[in-house]
C-alpha positions in Angstrom: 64.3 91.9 95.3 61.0 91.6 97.2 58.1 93.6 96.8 58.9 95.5 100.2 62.7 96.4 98.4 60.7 97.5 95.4 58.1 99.9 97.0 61.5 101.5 98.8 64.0 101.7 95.5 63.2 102.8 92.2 64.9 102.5 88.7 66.6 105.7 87.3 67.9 105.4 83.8 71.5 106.8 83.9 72.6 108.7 81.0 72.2 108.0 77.9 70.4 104.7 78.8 74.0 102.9 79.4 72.6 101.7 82.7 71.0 102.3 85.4 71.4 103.8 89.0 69.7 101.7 91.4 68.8 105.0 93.9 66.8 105.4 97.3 63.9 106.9 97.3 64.3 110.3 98.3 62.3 112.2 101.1 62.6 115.1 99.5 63.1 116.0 95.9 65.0 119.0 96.7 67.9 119.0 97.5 69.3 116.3 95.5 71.2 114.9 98.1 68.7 112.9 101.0 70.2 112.7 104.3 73.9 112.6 104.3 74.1 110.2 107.5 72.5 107.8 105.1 72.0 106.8 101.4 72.7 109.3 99.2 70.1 110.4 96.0 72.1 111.8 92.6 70.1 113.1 89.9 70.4 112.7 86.2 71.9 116.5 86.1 74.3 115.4 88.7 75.8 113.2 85.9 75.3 115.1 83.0 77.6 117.6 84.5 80.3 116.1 86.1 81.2 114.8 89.1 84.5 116.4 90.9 85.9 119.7 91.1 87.7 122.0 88.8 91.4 122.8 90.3 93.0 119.6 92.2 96.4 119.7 94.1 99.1 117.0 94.6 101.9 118.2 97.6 104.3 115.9 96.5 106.0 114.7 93.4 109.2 112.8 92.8 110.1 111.1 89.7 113.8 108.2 90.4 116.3 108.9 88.0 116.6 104.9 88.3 114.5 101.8 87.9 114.7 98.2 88.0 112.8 95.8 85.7 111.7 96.2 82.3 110.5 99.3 80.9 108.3 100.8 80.6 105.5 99.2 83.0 108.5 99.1 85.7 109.9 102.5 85.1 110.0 104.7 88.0 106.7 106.8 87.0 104.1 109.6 88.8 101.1 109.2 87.3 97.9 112.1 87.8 94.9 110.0 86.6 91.6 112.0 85.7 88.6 110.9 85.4 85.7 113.3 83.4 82.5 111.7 83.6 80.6 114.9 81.8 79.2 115.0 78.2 82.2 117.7 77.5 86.0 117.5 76.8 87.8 119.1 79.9 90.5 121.1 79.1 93.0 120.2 81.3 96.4 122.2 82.7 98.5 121.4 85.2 101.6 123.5 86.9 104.3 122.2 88.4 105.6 123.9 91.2 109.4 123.4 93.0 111.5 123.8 96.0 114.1 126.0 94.8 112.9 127.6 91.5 109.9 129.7 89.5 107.0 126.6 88.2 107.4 124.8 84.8 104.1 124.8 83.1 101.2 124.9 81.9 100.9 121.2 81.1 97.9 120.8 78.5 95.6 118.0 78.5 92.5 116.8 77.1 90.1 114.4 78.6 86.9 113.6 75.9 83.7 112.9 77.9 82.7 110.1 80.0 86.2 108.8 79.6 89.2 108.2 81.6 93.3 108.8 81.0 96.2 108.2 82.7 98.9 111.5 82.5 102.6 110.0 83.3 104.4 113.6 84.6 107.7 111.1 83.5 106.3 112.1 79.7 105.9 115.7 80.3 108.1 118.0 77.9 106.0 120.8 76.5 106.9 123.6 78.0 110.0 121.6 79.5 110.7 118.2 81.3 110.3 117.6 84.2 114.0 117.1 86.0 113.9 113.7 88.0 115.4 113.6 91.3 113.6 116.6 92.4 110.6 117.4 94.6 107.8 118.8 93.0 104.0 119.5 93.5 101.4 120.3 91.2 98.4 121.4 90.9 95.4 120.8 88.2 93.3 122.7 86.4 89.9 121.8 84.5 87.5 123.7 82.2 84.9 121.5 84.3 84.5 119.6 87.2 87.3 116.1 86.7 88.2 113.4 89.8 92.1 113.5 90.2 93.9 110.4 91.6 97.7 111.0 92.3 99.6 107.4 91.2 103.6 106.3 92.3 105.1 103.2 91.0 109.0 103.3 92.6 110.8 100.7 91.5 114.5 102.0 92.6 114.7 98.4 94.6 113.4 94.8 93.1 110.8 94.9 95.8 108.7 97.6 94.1 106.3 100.1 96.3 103.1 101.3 94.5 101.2 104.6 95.9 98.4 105.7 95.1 95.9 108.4 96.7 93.4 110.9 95.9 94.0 114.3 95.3 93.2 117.6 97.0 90.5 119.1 95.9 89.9 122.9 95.5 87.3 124.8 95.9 85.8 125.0 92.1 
């Protein structure tokens, strides 16, 4: 880095001193976040609370009654992936809503802090299971903010077709 790159970047310790955030330096302390057309400037509390929102919607869900390969990595699956990069354990619940009858649910989760997990709705069976061959949505719901990835690995044919997309976030 040359001296010119120094006098324009500074060193924040991230959390917990597991790293650091190379940052911009703002123009402005407040607000946190510099101008949007450009870099952008998150602050320590930014991270302590969570990134991400607090309810989270997938439109569509379908789980194969069939798969090909070996199970279970090449099992049809739907997978809701949540990330919770707060100090806290998010409580997690998740309804699933259908076509042609009332929602199955809530799903409940737990997701300790600063970690990941990987939710297969294929595994869901407390309150009930969720029938395969069937469209479905769902939506989530966190005690704090999360980041929810939506993950599809069909393997109905040998050539397999993985999907995998963010989900909609709501307005909490």
């Amino acid at each position: 880095m040359s001296e010119g790159e120094r006098n324009d970047k500074r060193l924040a310790p991230s959390c917990h001193s597991y790293g650091y955030f190379l940052l911009p330096r703002p123009s402005k302390v407040e607000p946190a976040i510099a101008d949007l057309g450009h870099d952008i400037f998150i602050t320590l509390d930014m991270v302590h609370e969570g990134i991400g929102k607090r309810i989270w919607a997938i439109a569509e869900g379908y789980i194969p009654s069939k798969s090909t390969g070996p199970g279970p990595e090449f099992t049809s699956h739907e997978t809701v992936c949540i990330l919770n990069t707060s100090d806290q354990v998010a409580q997690i619940e998740i309804m699933i809503y259908f076509t042609n009858r009332d929602p199955a649910g809530p799903f409940k989760f737990s997701v300790d802090g600063r970690r990941t997990r990987h939710f297969r709705f294929n595994d869901f069976n407390d309150p009930e299971v969720i029938p395969r061959d069937t469209d479905y949505a769902s939506v989530i719901s966190s005690s704090i903010p999360i980041v929810v990835q939506h993950t599809r690995l069909d393997s109905r044919q040998a050539a397999n077709a993985l999907l995998s997309t963010i989900a909609y976030p709501g307005n909490l």
